[in-house]
C-alpha positions as CSV (number, residue, x, y, z in Angstrom):
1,X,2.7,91.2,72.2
2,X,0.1,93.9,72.1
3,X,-3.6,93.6,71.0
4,X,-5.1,96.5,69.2
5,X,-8.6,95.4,70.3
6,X,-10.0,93.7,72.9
7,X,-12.9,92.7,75.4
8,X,-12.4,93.5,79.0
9,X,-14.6,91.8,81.8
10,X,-15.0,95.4,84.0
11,X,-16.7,97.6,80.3
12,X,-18.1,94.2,78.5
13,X,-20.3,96.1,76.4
14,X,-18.0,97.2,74.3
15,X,-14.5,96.4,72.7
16,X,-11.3,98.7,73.7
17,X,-8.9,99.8,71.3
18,X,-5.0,100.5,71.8
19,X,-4.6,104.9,71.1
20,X,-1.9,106.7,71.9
21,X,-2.9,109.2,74.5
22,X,-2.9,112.6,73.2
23,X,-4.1,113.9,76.6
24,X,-3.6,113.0,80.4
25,X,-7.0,110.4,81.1
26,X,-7.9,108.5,84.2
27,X,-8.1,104.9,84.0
28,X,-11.5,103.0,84.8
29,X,-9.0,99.9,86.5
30,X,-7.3,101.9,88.8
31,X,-8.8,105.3,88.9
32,X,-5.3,106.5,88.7
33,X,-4.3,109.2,85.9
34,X,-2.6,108.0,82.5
35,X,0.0,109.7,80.2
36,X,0.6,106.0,78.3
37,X,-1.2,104.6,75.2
38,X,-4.1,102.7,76.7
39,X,-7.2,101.0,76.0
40,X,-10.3,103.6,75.4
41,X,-13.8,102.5,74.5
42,X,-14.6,102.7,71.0
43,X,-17.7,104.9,71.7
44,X,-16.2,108.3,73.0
45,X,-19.3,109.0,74.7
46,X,-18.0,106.0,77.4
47,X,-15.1,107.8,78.2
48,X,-13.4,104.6,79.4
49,X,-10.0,104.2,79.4
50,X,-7.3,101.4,80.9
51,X,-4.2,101.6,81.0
52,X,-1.9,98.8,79.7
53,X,-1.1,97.0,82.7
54,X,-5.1,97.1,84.1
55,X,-6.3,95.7,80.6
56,X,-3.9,92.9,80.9
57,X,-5.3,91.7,84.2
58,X,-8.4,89.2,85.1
59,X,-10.4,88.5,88.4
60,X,-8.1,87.1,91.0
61,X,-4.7,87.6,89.2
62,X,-2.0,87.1,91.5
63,X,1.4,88.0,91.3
64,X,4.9,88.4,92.8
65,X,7.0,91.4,93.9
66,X,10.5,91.0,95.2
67,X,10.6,94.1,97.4
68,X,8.3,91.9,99.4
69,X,9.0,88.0,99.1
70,X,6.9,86.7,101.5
71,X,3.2,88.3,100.1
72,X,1.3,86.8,97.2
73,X,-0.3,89.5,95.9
74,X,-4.2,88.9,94.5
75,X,-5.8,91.4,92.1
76,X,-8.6,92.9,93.8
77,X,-11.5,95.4,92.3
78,X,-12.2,97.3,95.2
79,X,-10.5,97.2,98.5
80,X,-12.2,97.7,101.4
81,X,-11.3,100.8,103.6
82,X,-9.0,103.4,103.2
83,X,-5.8,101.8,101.7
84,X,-2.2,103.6,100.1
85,X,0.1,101.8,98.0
86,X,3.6,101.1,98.9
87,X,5.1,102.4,96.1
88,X,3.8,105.7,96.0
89,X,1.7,106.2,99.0
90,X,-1.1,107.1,96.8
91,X,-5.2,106.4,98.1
92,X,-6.0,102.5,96.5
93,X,-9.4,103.7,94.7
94,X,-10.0,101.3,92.1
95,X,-8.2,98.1,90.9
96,X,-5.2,96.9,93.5
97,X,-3.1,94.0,93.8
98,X,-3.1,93.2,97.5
99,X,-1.4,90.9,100.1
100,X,-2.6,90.1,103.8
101,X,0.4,88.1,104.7
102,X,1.2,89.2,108.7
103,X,1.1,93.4,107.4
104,X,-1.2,94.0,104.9
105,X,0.6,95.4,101.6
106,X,-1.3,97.1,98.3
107,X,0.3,98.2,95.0
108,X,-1.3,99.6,92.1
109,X,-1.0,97.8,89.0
110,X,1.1,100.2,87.4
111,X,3.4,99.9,90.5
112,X,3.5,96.6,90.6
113,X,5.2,96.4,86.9
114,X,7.8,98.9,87.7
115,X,11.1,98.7,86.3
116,X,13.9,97.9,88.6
117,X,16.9,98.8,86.8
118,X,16.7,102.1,84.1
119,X,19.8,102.5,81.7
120,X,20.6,105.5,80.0
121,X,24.1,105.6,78.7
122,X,26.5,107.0,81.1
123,X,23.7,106.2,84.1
124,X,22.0,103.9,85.8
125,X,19.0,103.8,87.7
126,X,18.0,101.1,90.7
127,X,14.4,101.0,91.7
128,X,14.6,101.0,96.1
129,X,12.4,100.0,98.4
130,X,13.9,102.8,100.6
131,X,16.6,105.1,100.5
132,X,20.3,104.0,100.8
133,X,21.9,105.6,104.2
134,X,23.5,108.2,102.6
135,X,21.1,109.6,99.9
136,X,18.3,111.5,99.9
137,X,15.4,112.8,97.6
138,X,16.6,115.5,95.6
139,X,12.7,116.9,95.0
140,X,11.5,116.6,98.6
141,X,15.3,116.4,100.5
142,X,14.2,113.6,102.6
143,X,14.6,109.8,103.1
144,X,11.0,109.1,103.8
145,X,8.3,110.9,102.5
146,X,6.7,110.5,106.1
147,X,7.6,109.7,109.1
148,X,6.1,105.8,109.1
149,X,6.1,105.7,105.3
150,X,9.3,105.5,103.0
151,X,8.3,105.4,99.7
152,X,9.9,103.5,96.6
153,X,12.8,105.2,94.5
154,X,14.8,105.6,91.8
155,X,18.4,106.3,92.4
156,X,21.6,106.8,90.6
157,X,24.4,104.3,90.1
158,X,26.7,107.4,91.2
159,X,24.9,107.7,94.2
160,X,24.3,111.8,93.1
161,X,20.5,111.6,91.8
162,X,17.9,110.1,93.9
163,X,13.8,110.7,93.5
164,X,11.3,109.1,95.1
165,X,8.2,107.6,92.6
166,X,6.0,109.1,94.9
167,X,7.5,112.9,94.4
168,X,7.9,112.5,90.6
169,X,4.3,111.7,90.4
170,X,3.2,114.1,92.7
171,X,5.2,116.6,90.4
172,X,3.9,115.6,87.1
173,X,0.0,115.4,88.4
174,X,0.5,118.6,89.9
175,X,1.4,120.5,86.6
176,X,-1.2,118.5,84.7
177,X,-3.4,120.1,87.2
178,X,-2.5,123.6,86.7
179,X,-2.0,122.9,82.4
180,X,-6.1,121.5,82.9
181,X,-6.5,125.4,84.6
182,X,-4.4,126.6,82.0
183,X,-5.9,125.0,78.8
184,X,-2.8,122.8,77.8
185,X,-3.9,119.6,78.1
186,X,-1.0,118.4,75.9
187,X,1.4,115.7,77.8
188,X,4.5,116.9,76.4
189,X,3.5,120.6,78.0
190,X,2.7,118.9,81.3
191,X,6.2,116.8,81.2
192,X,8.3,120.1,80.4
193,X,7.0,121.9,82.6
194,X,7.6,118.9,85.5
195,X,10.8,118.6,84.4
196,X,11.9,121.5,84.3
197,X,10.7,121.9,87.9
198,X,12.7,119.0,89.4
199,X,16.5,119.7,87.9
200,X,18.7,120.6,90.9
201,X,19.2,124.1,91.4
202,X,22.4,126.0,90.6
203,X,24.1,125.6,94.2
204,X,22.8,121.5,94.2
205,X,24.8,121.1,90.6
206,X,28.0,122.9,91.3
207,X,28.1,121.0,95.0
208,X,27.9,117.7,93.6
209,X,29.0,117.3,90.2
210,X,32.0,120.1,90.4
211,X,30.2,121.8,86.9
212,X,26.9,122.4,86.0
213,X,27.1,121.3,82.5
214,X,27.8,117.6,83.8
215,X,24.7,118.1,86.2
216,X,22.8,118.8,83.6
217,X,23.5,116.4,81.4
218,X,23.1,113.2,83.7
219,X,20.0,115.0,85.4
220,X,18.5,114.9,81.8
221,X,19.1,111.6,81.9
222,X,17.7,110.8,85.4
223,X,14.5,112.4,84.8
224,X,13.4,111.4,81.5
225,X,14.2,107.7,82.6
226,X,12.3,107.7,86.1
227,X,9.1,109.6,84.0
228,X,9.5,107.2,81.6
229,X,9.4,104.6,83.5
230,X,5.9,106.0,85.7
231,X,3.9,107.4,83.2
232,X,5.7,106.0,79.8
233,X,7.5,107.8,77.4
234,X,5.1,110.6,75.1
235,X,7.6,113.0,76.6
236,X,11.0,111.7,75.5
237,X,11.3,114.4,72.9
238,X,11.4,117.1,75.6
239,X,15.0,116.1,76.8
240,X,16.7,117.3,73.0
241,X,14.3,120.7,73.5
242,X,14.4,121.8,76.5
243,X,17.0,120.5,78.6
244,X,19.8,121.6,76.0
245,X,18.6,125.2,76.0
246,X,17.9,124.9,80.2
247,X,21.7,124.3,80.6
248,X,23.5,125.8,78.1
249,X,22.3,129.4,79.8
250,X,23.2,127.5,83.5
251,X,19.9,128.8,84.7
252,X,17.1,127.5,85.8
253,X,13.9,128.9,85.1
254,X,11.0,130.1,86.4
255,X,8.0,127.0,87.1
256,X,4.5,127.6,86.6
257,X,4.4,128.4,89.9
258,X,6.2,131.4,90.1
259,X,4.2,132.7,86.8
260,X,0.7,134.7,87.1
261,X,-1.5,133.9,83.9
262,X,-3.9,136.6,83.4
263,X,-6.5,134.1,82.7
264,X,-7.5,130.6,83.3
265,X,-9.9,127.9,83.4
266,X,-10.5,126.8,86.7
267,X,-12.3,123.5,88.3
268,X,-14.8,124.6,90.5
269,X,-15.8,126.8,88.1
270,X,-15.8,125.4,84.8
271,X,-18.6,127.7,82.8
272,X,-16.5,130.8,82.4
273,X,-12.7,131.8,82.4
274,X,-11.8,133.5,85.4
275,X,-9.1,137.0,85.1
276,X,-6.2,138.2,87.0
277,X,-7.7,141.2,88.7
278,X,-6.2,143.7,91.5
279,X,-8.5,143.6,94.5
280,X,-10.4,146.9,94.6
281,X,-12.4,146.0,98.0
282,X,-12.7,143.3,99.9
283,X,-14.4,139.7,98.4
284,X,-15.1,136.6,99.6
285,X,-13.0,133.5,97.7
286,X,-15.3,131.0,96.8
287,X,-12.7,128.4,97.7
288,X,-11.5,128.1,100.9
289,X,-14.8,130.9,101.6
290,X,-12.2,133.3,103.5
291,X,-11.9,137.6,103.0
292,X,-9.1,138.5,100.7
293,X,-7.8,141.6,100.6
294,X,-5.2,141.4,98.0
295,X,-3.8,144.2,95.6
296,X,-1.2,144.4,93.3
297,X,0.7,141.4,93.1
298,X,-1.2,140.0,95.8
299,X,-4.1,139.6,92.9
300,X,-7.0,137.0,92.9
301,X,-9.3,135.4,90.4
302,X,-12.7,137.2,89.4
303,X,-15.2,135.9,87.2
304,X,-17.4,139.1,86.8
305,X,-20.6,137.6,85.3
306,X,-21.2,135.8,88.4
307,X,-19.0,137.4,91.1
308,X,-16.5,134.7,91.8
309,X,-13.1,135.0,93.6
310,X,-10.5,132.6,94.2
311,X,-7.2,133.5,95.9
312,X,-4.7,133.1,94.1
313,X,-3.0,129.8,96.6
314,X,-6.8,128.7,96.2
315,X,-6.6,128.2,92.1
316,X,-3.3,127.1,92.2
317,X,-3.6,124.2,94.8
318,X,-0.7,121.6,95.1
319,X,-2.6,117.6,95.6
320,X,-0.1,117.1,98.3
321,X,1.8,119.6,100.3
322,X,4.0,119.6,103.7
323,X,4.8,122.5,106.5
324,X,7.9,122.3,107.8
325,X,5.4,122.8,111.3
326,X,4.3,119.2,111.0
327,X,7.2,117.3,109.5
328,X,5.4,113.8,109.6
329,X,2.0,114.7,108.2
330,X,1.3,114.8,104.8
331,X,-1.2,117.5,103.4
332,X,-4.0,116.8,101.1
333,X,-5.9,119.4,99.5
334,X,-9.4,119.0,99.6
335,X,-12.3,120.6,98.4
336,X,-15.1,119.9,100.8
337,X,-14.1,118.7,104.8
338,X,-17.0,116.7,106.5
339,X,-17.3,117.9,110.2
340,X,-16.4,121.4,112.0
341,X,-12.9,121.5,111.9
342,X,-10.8,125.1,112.3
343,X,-7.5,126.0,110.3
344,X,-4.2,125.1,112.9
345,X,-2.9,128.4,112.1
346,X,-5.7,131.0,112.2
347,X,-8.1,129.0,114.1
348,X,-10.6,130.1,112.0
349,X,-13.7,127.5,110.8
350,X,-12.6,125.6,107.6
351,X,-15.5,126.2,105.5
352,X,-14.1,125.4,101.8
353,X,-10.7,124.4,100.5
354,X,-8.2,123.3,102.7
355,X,-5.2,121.1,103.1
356,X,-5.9,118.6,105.7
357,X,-3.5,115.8,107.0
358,X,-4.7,112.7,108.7
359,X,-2.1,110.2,108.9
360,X,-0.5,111.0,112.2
361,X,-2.1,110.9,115.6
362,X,-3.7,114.4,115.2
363,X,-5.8,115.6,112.2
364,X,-4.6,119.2,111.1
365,X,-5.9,121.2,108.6
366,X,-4.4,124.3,107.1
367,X,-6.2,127.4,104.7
368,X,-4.3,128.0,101.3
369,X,-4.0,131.0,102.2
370,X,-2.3,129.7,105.5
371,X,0.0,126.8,104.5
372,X,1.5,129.5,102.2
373,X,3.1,132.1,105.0
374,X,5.7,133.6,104.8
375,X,8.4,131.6,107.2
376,X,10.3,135.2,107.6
377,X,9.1,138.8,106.8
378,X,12.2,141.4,106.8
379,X,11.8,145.1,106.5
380,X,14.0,147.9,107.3
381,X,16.0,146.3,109.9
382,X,12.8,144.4,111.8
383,X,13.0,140.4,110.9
384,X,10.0,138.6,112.1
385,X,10.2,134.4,111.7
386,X,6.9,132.5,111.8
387,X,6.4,130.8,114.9
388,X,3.8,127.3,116.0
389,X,3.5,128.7,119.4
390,X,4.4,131.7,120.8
391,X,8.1,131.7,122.6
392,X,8.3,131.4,126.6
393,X,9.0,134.9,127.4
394,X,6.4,136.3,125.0
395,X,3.2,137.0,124.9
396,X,1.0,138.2,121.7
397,X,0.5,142.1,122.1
398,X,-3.2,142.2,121.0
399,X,-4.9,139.6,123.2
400,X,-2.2,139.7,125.8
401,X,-2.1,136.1,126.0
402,X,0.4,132.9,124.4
403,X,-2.6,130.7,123.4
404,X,-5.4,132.0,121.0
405,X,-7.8,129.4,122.7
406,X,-7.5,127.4,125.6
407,X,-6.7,124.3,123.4
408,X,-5.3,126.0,120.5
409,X,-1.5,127.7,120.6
410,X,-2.2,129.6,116.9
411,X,0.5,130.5,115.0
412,X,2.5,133.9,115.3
413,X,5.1,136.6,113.9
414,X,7.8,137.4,116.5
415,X,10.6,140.1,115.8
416,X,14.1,138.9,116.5
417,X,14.5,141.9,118.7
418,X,12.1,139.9,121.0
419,X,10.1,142.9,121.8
420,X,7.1,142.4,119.1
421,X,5.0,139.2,118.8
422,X,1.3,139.1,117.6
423,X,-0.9,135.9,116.8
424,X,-1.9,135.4,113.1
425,X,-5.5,134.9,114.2
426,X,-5.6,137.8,116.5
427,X,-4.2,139.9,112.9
428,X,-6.8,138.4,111.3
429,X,-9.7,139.0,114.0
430,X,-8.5,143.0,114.0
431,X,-8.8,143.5,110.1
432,X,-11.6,141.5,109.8
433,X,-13.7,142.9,112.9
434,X,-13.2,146.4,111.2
435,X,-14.0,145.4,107.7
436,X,-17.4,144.0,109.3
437,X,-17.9,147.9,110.9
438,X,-17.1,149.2,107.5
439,X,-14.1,150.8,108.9
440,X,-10.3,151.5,107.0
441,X,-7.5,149.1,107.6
442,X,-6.0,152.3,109.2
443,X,-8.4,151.8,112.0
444,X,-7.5,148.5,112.5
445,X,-3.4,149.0,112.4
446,X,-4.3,151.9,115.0
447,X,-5.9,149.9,117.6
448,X,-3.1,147.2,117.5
449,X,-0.4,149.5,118.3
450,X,0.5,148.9,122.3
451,X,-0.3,152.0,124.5
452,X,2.3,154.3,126.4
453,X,2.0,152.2,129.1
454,X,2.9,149.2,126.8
455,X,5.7,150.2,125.0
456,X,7.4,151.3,128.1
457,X,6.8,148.3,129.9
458,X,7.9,146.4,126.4
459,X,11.2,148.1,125.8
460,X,12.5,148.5,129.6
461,X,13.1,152.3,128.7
462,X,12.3,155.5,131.0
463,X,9.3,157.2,129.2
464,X,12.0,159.0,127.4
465,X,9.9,160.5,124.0
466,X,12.4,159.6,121.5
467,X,12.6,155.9,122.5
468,X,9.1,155.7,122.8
469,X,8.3,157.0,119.5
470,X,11.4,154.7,118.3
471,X,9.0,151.8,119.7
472,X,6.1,152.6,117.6
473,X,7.8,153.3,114.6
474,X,9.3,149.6,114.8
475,X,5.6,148.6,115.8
476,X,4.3,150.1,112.9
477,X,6.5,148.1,110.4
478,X,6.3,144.9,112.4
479,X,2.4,144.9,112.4
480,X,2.4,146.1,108.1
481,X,5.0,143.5,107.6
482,X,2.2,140.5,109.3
483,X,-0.9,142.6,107.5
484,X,0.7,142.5,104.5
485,X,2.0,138.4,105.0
486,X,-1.5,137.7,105.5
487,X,-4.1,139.7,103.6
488,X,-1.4,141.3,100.7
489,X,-0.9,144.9,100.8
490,X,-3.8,147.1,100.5
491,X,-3.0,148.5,104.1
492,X,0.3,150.5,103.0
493,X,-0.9,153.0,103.7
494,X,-1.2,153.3,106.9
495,X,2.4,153.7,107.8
496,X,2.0,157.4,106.0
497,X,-1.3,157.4,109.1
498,X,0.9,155.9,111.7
499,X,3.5,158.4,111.1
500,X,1.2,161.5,111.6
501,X,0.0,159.8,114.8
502,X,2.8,159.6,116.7
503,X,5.3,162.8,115.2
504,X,4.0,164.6,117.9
């Protein structure tokens, strides 16, 4: 039975009322976001919401879970430390049911009540406490979301559709996130988008269900049950909309990630709209506080009354992320870092927005800008692959050298020819350094080219002017290919420069 109004013990001064929620609100209880009717304050200046199951609960509550038998679980305010749940792997920040039986256990309240067993016709859905042997997620494509944390899930009677809670609502507050920047606050936007997101791609469908149409018919299914079952059901509409028009074409479309709005509201800086503008000169993102470069595609944000930038990776953050680099650390984005600490990649200071993991031995932290390169750059017959340290028999052709730092290795581009390998940072120093002298990224390309001497040495060819020149040319593309990885492509330029440098 539901109650339409009521008192609650953590807002006493006034009476909460049962609304639908017509757009995405955090909950008071569990500081967690909502999509479900809840309980809101009757004044709207409050702001205070509650979601069903945190309105429901009293001081020292206890209950029962049988993932974990042996734990009785007590409803605590606020935990002490730094605490995740077991469902979700999500920080504990408000309201908690907790257990200290042996290993300490926490879910959120809203964890605690879900459903083990969705039906939806011709599927069925069992709630996990981890992965069977043979499955794995079909967002994330592993069994456990880290390496000493597996994560609740949902999977499939058919033993075809598997997704962790953790990724779905990773998914969905992700899109709410970017629907806030983009001014759709509705619930049923931020769930179509989400959706649409998470189907299996074309390959996934015709490898395991032998058609595409059957795919997408029991991945309709799957997805509007485990969302349902997370966040509740404002979105159950979206499955007769969109799904029936996503399959009938047998393509899957484009997310918001792969779309550039030309404008959007943004955060960090709510008091104007910031545009879509091609990068004219260099700026300064007030984000991560890095240069960007960026033209044409490679565009960033501009508010022009007050001269702020964000790159685009910077207004488009993901809360969570992971790098193939560091397959047991999860990445949080964060706004402010306390402490020096220096991007793994670059080795440049983080001074703004970075993603940061700190749940294995070693803390790393990443730029936007950064976590987003490239894994392989190809043109015109040169493939370079992103490396975490430089190979054995290499060593980076600006500084010489296989480590940027004595304790750092920095990340590089190396060709597949094994003759071209240059450190992101030491890129980065070049086109920066020149920037700061007021020179031309022309300048900079120029001085990174090896010498004579070099690209003898570097090939193992006689001094033979053909396969020289041969040398540079390849040199040229490898070093626009990382330029244009890192910065965009404002320095295209200068392969018209390096060509009248070395014809002769």
């Amino acid at each position: 039975m539901k109650f339409t109004e009521i008192e609650h013990w953590s807002h006493p001064q006034h009476t909460l009322k049962l609304v639908p929620a017509k757009e995405p609100y955090r909950c008071n209880g569990c500081k967690e976001v909502g999509f479900r009717p809840c309980y809101e304050c009757e004044y709207k200046e409050c702001n205070f919401h509650l979601h069903e199951e945190c309105a429901v609960l009293q001081p020292e509550s206890s209950d029962y879970h049988p993932f974990l038998k042996n734990c009785d679980f007590k409803l605590v305010e606020n935990a002490q430390g730094e605490r995740y749940c077991d469902a979700c792997g999500k920080d504990v920040l408000g309201f908690v049911y907790q257990c200290s039986h042996t290993k300490a256990h926490d879910l959120h309240p809203c964890c605690m009540k879900l459903q083990h067993t969705l039906n939806g016709g011709e599927v069925k859905l069992y709630l996990k406490e981890k992965l069977s042997s043979k499955s794995k997620c079909r967002k994330c494509g592993r069994k456990e979301i880290l390496k000493d944390f597996k994560g609740w899930s949902y999977e499939s009677n058919c033993g075809q559709h598997c997704y962790h809670v953790a990724c779905v609502k990773d998914l969905i507050l992700d899109n709410w996130k970017k629907d806030y920047i983009y001014g759709k606050n509705d619930v049923g936007q931020t769930s179509d988008t989400a959706l649409q997101i998470m189907v299996p791609n074309k390959e996934d469908a015709v490898e395991q269900s032998g058609g595409i149409s059957k795919n997408g018919r029991k991945a309709k299914i799957v997805l509007k049950l485990i969302i349902s079952a997370i966040f509740g059901d404002p979105m159950g509409i979206i499955a007769a909309i969109y799904f029936e028009s996503l399959f009938q074409s047998h393509q899957i479309r484009h997310s918001h990630t792969d779309m550039k709005f030309t404008e959007i509201k943004h955060p960090s800086h709510p008091q104007h709209t910031l545009t879509l503008v091609a990068a004219q000169e260099p700026y300064s993102c007030d984000g991560c506080k890095q240069i960007g470069f960026r033209q044409g595609e490679r565009s960033c944000y501009e508010c022009k009354q007050c001269n702020f930038h964000l790159h685009e990776e910077c207004a488009m953050p993901e809360s969570s992320a992971f790098h193939p680099f560091f397959e047991t650390c999860e990445f949080k984005f964060i706004e402010n870092v306390q402490g020096e600490r220096r991007c793994d990649a670059c080795g440049k200071d983080v001074l703004g927005f970075v993603y940061q993991c700190c749940s294995h031995t070693d803390a790393h932290d990443l730029h936007p800008c950064c976590m987003k390169l490239e894994p392989t750059l190809n043109g015109d017959g040169v493939k370079l692959k992103l490396r975490e340290k430089v190979s054995s028999r290499l060593k980076c052709l600006k500084c010489k050298s296989k480590k940027v730092a004595n304790n750092l290795e920095g990340w590089s581009y190396e060709s597949n020819c094994g003759q071209y390998c240059y450190h992101v940072a030491c890129v980065k120093d070049l086109i920066l350094d020149n920037w700061k002298k007021g020179q031309t990224s022309d300048t900079g390309l120029q001085i990174m080219v090896p010498n004579m001497k070099d690209a003898v040495e570097q090939s193992g060819r006689s001094k033979n002017g053909k396969k020289v020149n041969k040398y540079l040319t390849k040199a040229i593309l490898v070093l626009r290919l990382i330029i244009s990885a890192i910065f965009g492509d404002p320095v295209g330029i200068a392969a018209v420069c390096f060509e009248q440098l070395f014809s002769s």
